[in-house]
Backbone bond lengths (Angstrom), bond angles and torsions (degrees), N, CA, C in turn:
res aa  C-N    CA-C-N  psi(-1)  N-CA   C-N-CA  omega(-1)  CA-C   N-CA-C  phi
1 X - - - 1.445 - - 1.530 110.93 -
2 X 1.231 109.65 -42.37 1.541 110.91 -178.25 1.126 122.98 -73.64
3 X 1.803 128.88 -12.08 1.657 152.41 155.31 1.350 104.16 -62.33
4 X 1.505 114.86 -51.09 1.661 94.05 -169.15 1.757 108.43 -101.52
5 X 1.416 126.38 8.03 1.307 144.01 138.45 1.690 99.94 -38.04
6 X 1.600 108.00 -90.30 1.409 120.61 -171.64 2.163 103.76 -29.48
7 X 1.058 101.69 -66.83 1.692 123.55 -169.62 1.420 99.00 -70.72
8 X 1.376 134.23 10.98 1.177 124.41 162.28 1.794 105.84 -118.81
9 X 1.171 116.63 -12.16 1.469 125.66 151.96 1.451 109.93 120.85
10 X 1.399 121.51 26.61 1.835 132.31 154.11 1.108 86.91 -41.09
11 X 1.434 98.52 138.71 1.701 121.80 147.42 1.592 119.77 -104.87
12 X 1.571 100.99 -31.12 1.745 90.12 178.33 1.623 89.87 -150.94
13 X 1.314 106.87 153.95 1.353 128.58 161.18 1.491 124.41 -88.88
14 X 1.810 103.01 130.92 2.138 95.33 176.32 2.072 82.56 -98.87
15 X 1.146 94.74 164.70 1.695 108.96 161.15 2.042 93.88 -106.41
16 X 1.237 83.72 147.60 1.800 102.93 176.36 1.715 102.66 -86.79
17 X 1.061 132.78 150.32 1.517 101.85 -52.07 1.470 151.11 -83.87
18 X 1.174 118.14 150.52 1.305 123.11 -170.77 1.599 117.58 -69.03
19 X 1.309 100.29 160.79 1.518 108.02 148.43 1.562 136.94 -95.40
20 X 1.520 154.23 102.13 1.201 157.35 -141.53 1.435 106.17 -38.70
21 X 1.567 104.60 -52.01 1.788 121.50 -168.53 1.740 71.87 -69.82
22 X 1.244 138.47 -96.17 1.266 142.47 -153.39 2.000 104.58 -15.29
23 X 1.300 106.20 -55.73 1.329 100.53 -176.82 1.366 112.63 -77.00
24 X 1.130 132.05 -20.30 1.225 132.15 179.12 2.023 119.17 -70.39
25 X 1.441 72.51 -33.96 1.508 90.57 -177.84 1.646 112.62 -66.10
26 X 1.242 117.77 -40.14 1.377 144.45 -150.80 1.781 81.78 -75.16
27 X 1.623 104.12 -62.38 1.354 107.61 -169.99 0.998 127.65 -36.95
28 X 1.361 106.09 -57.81 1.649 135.75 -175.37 1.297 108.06 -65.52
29 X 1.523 112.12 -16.27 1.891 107.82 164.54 1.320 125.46 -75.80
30 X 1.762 89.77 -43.92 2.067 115.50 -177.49 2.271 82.47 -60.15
31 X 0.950 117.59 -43.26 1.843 108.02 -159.38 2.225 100.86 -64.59
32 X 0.995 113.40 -22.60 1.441 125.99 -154.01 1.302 94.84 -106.83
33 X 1.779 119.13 -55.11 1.422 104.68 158.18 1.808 127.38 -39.03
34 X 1.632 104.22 -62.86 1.432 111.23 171.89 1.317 127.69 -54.39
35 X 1.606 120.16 -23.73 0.920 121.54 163.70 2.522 120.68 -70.32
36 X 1.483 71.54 -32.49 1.874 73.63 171.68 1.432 128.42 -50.68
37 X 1.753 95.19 -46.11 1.555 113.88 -154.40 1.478 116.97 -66.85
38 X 1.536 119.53 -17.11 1.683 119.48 175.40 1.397 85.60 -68.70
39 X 1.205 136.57 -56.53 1.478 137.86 -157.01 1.781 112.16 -47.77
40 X 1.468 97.34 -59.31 1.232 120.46 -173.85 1.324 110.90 -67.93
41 X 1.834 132.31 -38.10 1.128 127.02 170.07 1.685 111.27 -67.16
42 X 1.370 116.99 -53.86 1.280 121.44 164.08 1.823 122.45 -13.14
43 X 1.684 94.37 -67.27 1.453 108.30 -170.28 1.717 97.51 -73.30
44 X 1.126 148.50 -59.53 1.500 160.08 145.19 1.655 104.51 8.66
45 X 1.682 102.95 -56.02 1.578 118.15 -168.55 1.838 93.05 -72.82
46 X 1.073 108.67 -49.54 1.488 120.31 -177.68 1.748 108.01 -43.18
47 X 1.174 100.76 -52.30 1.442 127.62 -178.40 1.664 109.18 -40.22
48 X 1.493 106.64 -78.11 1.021 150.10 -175.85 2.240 98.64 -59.00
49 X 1.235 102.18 -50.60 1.310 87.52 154.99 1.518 130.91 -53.58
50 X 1.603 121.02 -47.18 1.150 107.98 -166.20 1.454 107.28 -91.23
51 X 1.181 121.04 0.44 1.201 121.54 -178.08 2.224 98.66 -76.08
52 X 1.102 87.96 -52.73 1.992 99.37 178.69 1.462 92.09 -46.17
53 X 1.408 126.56 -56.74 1.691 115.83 -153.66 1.883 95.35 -73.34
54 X 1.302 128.81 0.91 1.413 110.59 169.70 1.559 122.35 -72.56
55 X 1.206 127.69 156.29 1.898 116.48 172.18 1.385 113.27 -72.12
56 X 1.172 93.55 170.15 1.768 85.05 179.30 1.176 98.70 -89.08
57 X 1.139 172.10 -11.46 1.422 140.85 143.04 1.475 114.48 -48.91
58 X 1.030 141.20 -38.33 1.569 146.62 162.26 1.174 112.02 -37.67
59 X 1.377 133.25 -51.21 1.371 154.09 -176.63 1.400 89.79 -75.59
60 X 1.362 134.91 -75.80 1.371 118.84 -176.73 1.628 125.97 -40.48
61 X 1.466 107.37 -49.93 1.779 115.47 164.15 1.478 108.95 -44.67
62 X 1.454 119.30 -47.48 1.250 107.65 169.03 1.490 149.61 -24.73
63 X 1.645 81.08 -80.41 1.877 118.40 157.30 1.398 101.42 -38.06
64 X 1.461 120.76 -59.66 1.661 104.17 178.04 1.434 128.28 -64.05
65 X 1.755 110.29 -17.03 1.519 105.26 -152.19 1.737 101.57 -85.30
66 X 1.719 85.66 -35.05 2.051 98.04 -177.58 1.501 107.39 -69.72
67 X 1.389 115.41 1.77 1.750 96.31 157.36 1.118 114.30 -118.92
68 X 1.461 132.39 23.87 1.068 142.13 148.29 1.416 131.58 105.63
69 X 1.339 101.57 9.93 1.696 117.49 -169.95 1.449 90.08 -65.06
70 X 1.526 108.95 175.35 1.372 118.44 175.99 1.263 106.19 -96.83
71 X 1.738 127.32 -161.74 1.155 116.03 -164.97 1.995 96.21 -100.40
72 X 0.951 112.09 -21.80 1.804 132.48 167.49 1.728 106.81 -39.21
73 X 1.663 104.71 -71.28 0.908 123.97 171.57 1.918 123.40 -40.07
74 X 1.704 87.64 -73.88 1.780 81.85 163.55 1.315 132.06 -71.27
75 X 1.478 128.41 8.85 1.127 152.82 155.96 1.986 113.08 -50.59
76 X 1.715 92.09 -51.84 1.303 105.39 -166.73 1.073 118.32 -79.92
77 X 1.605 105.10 -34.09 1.637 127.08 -173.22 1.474 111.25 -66.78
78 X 1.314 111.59 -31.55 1.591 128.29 -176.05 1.037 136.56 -77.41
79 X 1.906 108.33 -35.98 1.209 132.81 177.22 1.614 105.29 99.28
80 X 1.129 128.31 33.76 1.443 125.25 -153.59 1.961 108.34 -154.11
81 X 1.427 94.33 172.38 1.649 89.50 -171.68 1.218 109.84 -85.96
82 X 1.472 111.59 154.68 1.604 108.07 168.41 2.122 110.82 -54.87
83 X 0.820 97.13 -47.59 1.913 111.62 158.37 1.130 101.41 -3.43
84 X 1.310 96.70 -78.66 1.880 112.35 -166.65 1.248 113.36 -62.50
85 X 1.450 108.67 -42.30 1.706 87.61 -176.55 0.784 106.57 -80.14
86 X 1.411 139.91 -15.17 1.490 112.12 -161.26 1.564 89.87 -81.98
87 X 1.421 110.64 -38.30 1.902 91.61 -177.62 1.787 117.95 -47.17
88 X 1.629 100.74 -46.55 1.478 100.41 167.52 1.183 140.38 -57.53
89 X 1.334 97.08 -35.67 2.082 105.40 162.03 1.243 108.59 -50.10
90 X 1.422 114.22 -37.80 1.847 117.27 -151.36 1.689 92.77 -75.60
91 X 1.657 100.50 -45.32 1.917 88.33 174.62 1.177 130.55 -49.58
92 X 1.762 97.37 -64.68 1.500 107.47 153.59 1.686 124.54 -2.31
93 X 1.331 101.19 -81.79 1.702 94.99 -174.34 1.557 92.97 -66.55
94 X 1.212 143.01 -50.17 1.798 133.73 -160.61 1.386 102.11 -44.90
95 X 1.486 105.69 -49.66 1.505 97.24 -148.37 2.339 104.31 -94.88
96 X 1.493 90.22 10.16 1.222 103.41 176.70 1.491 120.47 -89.39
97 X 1.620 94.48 -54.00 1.407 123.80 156.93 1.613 80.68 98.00
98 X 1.451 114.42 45.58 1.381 94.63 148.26 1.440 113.89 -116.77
99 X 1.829 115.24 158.04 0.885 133.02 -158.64 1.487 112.36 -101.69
100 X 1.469 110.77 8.38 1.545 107.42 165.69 1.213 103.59 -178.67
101 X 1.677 125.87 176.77 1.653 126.49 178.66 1.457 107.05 -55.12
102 X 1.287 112.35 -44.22 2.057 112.56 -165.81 1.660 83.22 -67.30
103 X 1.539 125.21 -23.63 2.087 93.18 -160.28 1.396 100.22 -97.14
104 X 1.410 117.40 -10.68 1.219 135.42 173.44 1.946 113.20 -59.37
105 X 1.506 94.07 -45.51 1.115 95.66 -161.60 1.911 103.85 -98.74
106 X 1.127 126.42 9.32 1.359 139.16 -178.02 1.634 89.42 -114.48
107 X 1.132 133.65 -50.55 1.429 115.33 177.26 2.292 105.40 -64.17
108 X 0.951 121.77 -38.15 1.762 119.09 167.45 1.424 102.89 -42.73
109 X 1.494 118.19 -45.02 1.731 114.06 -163.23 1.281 96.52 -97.48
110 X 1.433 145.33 8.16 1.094 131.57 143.13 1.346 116.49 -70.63
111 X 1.387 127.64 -48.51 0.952 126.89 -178.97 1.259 132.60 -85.15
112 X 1.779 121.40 12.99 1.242 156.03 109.21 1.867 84.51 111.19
113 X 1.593 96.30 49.38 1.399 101.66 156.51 1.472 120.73 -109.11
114 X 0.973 115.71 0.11 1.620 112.45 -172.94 1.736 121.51 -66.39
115 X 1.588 107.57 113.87 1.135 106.25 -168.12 1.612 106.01 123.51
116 X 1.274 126.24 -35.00 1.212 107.26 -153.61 1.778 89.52 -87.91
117 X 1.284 113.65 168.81 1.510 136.62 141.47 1.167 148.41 -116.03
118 X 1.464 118.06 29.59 1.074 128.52 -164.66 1.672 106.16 -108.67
């Protein structure tokens, strides 16, 4: 019950029985959550845009960079110069607008690429 709760979109569980403030409280979290989520889908869609306007070789440099190879490495894997990627990394973060490897690599697991290489 508490699996298809979660997958039907609960955010928190009361146990029976409750306390009044307890449910009230709960509410007033589910209202602040719901109030987040235009925000959060918004910025996500935003996301997800700039991720589309990269090339697909960009997107591939990616896939290599969020698991951590160096730029040598995805150099080798690719068939290509270290040169290039690093110019392509450099878009990469511009057109991501992230401001370093960790924001680089937390914006991939938003967009529930982290890991892949393809």
């Amino acid at each position: 019950m508490t699996v298809q709760a979660i997958k039907a979109g609960a955010i928190e569980f009361l146990i029976k029985p409750s306390r009044e403030q307890d449910l009230l409280d709960a509410i007033g979290r589910a209202i602040n959550f719901a109030r987040a989520a235009p925000v959060q889908r918004a910025k996500l869609a935003d996301l997800r845009g700039r991720h589309q306007a990269l090339t697909a070789n960009e997107r591939k440099v990616m896939a290599h960079v969020v698991t951590g190879l160096v730029n040598k490495q995805i150099a080798h894997e690719l068939g290509t110069t270290e040169k290039t990627i690093k110019v392509r990394r450099g878009h990469i973060m511009q057109k991501l607008q992230a401001s370093a490897l960790a924001d680089l690599v937390g914006k991939a697991k938003k967009l529930g690429l982290f890991g892949h290489t393809s």
